[in-house]
C-alpha positions, -999 to 999 in steps of 0.1 A, spaced: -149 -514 -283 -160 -496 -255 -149 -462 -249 -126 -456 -217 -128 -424 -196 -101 -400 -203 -78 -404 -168 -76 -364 -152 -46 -346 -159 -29 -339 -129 -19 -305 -115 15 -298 -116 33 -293 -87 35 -258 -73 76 -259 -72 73 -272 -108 51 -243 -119 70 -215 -101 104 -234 -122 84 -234 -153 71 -194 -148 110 -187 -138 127 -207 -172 106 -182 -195 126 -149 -180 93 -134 -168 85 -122 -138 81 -153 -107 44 -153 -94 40 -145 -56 13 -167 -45 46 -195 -53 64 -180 -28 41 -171 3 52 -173 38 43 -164 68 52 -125 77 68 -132 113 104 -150 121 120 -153 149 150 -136 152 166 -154 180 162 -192 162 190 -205 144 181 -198 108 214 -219 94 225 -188 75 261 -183 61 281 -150 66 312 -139 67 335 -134 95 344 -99 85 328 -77 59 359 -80 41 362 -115 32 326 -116 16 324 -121 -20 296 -97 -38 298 -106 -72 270 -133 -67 248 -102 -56 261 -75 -85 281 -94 -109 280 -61 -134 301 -44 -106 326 -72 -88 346 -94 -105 347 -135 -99 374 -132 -74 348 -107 -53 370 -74 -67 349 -40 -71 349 -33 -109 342 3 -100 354 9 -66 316 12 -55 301 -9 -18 267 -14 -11 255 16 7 217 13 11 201 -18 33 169 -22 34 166 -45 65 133 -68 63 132 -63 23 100 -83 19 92 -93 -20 113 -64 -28 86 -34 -34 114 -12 -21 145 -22 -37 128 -20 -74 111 13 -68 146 30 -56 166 13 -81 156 37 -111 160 69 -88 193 59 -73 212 36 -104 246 40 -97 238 31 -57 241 -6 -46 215 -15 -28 208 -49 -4 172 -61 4 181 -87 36 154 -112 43 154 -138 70 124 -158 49 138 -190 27 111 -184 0 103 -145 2 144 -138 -5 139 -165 -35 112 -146 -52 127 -114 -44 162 -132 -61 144 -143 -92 123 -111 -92 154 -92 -97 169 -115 -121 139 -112 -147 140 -72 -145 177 -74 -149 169 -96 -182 144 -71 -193 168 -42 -190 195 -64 -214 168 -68 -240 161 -31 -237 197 -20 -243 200 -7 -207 236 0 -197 248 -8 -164 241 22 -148 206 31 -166 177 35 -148 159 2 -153 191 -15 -155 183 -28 -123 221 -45 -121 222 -24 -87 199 -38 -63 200 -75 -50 185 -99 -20 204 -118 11 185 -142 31 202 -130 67 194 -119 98 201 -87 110 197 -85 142 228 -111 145 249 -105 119 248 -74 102 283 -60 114 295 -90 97 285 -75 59 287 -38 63 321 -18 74 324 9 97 305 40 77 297 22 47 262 25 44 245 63 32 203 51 43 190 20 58 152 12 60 130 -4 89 97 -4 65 67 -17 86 86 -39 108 72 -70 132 54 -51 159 60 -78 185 26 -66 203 31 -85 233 54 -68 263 80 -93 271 81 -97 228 98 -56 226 132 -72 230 128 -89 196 123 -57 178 141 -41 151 146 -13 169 166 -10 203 190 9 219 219 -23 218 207 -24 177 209 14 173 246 10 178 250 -13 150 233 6 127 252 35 136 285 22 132 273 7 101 261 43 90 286 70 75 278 105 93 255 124 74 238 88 65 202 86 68 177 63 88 139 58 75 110 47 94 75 36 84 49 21 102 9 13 109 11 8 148 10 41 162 26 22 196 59 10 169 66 41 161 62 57 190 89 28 202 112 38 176 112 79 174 123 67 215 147 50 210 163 70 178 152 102 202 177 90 233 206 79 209 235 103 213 241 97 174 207 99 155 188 133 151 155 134 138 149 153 105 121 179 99 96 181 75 112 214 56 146 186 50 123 157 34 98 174 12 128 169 -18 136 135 -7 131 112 -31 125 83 -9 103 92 11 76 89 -11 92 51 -19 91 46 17 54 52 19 42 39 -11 63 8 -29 58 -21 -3 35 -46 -7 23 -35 30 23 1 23 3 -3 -9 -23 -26 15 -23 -1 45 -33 26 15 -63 4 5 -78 -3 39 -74 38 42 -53 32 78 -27 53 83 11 49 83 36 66 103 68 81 92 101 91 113 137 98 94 169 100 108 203 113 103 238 99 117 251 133 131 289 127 143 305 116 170 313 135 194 338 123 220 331 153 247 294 145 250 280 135 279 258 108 285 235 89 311 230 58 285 195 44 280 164 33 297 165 -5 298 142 -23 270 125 -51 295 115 -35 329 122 -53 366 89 -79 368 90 -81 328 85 -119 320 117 -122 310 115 -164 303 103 -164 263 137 -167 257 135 -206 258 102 -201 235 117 -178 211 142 -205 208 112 -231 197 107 -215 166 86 -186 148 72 -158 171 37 -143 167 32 -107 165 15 -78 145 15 -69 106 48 -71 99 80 -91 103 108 -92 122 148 -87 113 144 -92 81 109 -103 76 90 -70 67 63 -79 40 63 -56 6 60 -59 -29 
């Protein structure tokens, strides 16, 4: 009898692998879940949100602290966002420093925000089989991942003061002129994030394009509501060295020795006496102003990072 040739084994699929990896509780494998790092913010992601920020239901994100019905077990909101969460480098390294603070990673990429979902769910099953409480370091029952955008609908999640820091950690630098209206940062955005801010509430950036953060300590410089913070008020700050260290694209600026830019913020009160001449307009008269049709086409180009919710890190 004459011997046949043993027919190859086949590969499995890639979604099949990242299922199996995912079934054994240990941590998901990121080169499953590359994308892209730039979105466009103004194409029509099909996301869900809520109409109000009180009709959405958290205990899919921190079921240790809401009930099924969406009822706070302990009274406690979500009051750090870190907007353009990445694959979560963030989230997990402020988690043990800040346990009893819920914290939201938001993510406008489909797989990124599904690796950053299961990432979270495997630490939360190693904490269990440590014996870690809910509120132990390590726990890591306080930190969680939404796939939104930002830029559109973040007033519909947050309340009016709820949030204590939010994070813009090497955002998309839209390189391109008539691209600066798609950044993170403007002065129509600022207001957002300032009503969404409590006074006394902190704003953290970080950046490798010198020309970003000059863009941003701008903008945050002409808003009547955000003061910069000193040097002498962050050297006990525990997140700063988080901010400059835990993302994925921190940790790669580090090995290509570049540098990386830091500006912090804090939400001073308001004060209804001020006076003010409002802001310098982000597009200038002549700016191309038609990419409005081609944002609508589908992901935008830019620099390093990503945009509303699209920031790359570990």
């Amino acid at each position: 009898m004459s011997a046949q040739a043993a027919a190859p084994v086949a590969a499995a699929p890639v979604a099949a692998q990242a299922d199996a990896a995912d079934e054994t509780g240990m941590q998901p494998r990121k080169r499953f879940y590359r994308q892209r790092a730039h979105a466009n913010p103004f194409s029509d992601h099909q996301l869900e949100y809520p109409m109000r920020p009180e009709e959405y239901n958290w205990h899919k994100h921190y079921p240790a602290h809401f009930d099924a019905d969406g009822t706070s077990k302990d009274g406690r909101q979500v009051e750090f966002a870190d907007i353009g969460c990445g694959y979560g480098g963030l989230l997990v390294g402020l988690s043990p420093v800040y346990p009893k603070a819920l914290m939201l990673g938001m993510e406008i990429r489909l797989k990124v925000e599904e690796y950053v979902e299961k990432r979270i769910q495997a630490l939360r099953l190693e904490g269990i089989a440590k014996g870690k409480a809910v509120d132990d370091a390590e726990s890591y029952q306080n930190i969680s991942v939404s796939r939104m955008n930002a830029m559109k609908f973040m007033p519909n999640f947050f309340q009016k003061g709820q949030l204590s820091k939010i994070f813009f950690l090497f955002p998309d630098p839209h390189f391109k002129k008539r691209k600066h209206k798609a950044r993170i940062v403007t002065s129509t955005l600022l207001g957002e994030y300032a009503y969404a801010l409590r006074p006394g509430g902190i704003v953290y950036t970080v950046t490798d394009v010198k020309d970003l953060h000059e863009w941003m300590v701008k903008h945050l410089d002409e808003h009547p509501l955000f003061v910069r913070m000193g040097d002498d008020e962050l050297k006990d700050d525990p997140c700063v060295p988080c901010v400059m260290e835990d993302t994925e694209e921190g940790k790669k600026v580090a090995r290509n020795k570049g540098d990386k830019y830091l500006a912090v913020y804090r939400r001073v009160e308001d004060d209804a006496a001020a006076e003010w001449n409002g802001f310098v307009p982000i597009i200038s008269v002549g700016d191309d102003d038609d990419d409005d049709a081609e944002a609508e086409g589908g992901d935008a180009g830019g620099g390093a990072g990503a945009s509303a919710g699209a920031s790359a890190d570990a």
